[in-house]
N, C-alpha and C positions, 0 to 999 in steps of 0.2 A: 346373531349379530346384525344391528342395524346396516342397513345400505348406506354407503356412506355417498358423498355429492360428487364426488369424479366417476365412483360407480355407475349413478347415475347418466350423468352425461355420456361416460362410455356406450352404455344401454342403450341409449335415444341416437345416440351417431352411428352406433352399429345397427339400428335397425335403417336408417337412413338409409344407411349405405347399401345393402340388403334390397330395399325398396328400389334405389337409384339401378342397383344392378339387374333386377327384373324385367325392368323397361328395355325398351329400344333405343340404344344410344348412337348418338353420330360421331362420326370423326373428330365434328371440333370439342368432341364433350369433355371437361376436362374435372369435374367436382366430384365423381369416383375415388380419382386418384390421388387429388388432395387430401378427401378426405381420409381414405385409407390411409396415406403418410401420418395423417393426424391422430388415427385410431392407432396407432403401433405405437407413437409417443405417451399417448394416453395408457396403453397397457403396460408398457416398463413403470410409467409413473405407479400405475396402479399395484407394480409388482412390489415395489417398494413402499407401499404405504403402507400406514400401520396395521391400517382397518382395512386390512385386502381382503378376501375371499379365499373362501376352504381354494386346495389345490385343482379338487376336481373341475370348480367352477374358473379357475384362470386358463384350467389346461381347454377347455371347450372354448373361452374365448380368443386363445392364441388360435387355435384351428379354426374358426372362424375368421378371422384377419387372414393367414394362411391362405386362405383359402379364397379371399377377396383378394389377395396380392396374385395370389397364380391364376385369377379369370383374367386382372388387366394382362399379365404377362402373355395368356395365350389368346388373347383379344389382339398384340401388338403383331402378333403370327400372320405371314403373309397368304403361307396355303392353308386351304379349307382341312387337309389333311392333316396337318401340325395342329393348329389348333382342335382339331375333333382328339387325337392322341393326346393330349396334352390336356384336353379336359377329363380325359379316362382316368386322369392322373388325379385328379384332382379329390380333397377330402373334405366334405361339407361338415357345417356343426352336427351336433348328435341332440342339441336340446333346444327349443324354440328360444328367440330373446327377448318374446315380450308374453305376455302373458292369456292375449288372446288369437296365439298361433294356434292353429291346429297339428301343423306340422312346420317341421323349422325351415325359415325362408331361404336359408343356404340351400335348403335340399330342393326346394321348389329350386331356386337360381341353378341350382345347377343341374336340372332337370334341361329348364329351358333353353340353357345353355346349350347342353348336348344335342336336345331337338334341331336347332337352330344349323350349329354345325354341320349335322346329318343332314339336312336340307340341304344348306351351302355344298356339302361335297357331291352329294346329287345334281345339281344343279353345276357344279364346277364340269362333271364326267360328262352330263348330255348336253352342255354346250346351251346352257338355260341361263339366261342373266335374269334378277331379282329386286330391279330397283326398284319398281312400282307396280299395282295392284292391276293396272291396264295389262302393262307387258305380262303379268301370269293368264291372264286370262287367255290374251293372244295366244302365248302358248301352248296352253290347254287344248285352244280351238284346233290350232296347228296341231298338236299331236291327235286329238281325234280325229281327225283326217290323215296318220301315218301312214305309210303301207304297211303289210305282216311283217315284213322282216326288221322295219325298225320298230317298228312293238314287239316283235321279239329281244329285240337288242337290248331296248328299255328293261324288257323284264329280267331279261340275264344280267343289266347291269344292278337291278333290284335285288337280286340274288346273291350277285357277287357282295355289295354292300353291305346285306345281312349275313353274310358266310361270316365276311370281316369281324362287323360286330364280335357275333357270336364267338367269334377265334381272340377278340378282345376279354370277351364276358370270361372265358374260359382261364385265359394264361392273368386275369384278375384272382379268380378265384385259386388259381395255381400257388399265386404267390402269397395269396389270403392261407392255405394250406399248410405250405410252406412255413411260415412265421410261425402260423400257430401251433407244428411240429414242432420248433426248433424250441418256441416259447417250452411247449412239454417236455420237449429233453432236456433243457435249464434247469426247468425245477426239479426235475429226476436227478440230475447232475447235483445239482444243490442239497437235496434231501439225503442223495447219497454222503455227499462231502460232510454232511453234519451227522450224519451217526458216524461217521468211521474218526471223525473230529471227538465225540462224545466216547466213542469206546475208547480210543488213544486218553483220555482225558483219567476214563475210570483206570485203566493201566497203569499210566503215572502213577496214580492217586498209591493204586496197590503195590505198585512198587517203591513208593515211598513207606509206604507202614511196613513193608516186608525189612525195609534197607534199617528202620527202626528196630523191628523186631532183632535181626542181625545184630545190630550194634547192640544192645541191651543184652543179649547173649554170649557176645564176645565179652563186654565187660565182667557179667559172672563169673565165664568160666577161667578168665585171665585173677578174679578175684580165687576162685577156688584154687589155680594151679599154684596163686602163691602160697598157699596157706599150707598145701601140701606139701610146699619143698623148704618152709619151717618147721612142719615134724621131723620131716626127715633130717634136715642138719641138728635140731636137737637130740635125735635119735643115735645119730653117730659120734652126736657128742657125749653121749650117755657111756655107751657102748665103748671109745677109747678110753674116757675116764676106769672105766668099769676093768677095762683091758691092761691099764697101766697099776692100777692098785693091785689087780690080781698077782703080775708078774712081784709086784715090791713084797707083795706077803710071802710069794712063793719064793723066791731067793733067801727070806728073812727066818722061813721056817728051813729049809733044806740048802745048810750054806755048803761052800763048794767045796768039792774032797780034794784033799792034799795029795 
């Protein structure tokens, strides 16, 4: 099916916007979020058009919007901590949107995002501000000059941050685990429910030809019993006639003695 022209334009704003989110944005930036608003009216439009796209390719591009709607969300986050949590959360596309990605620019975006973060709450914990390229450096010089025990502190607090991580990494993959269990018990559940659906099915079935057989058996034998209980009343009709002529002969031949 050809691409049709809202397609399009979807395709090209969503890379835009992808691109806008890579950068280094300031407070007053505000054409992110426009845009975004504008990419989610364009995908209902697109849900509803005629010429939409197989399902697999709408559902990649809702998780991609998705996905540019929860960066401005935890972008609005005041601690470096919320936002780092709340990028954990977050789900990039799974398929590049233009054709000469190598890897798709949500995952890059939200790479750097994360990076970004992690710095920031570094930098929130050792009392490190980040506005300019001078002030790191000062820094740096400053900490080269620490004594041990606040470069020990540094590296404990380096520690503690990757423990974190790692304790993030884990209850992800926990819940990644999870789902995918539960996913497997579904279909077990389900697989089950349709054979015992199917055997109840053939059951019916047989006990509809049994209830046939039944009936076609009652009717015989209801035809048979009639038939035998008009021999029989013939039979005793025979038999009284038979009874009654006997007795008229025998009176007729040996009449009564005086």
């Amino acid at each position: 099916m050809a691409t049709s022209r809202l397609e399009i334009n979807f395709i090209r704003l969503l890379s835009r916007c992808e691109s806008i989110a890579s950068e280094k944005r300031g407070e007053t930036e505000w054409r992110l979020e426009k845009y975004v608003g504008a990419l989610e009216e364009m995908l209902v439009a697109l849900k509803k058009s005629s010429s939409k796209p197989t399902t697999e390719v709408l559902t990649d591009y809702s998780r991609k919007v998705d996905f540019l709607k929860g960066l401005l969300e935890a972008e609005k986050l005041t601690s470096p901590t919320e936002k780092a949590l709340a990028n954990q959360f977050l789900a990039p596309g799974r398929t590049p949107t233009i054709a000469n990605e190598r890897m798709p620019a949500s995952k890059t975006v939200h790479m750097q995002t994360k990076a970004r973060c992690t710095g920031e709450m570094r930098n929130e914990l050792m009392g490190i501000g980040s506005s300019s390229t001078d002030g790191k450096e000062t820094d740096l010089r400053q900490r080269r000059g620490l004594p041990v025990d606040e470069k020990q502190s540094a590296a404990e607090l380096d520690a503690v941050l990757q423990h974190h991580h790692s304790l993030q990494e884990k209850l992800a993959e926990d819940m990644l685990n999870l789902a995918r269990n539960l996913k497997n018990n579904t279909l077990a559940a389900q697989s089950i429910i349709k054979q015992d659906n199917q055997t109840l099915t053939q059951s019916m079935r047989h006990a509809d030809l049994n209830f046939e057989k039944l009936k076609t058996e009652s009717e015989r034998l209801e035809q048979h019993t009639k038939k035998s209980v008009n021999w029989f009343l013939w039979l005793m009709l025979i038999l009284v006639c038979f009874t009654f002529i006997s007795m008229i002969l025998f009176i007729r031949i040996f009449p009564r003695l005086r």
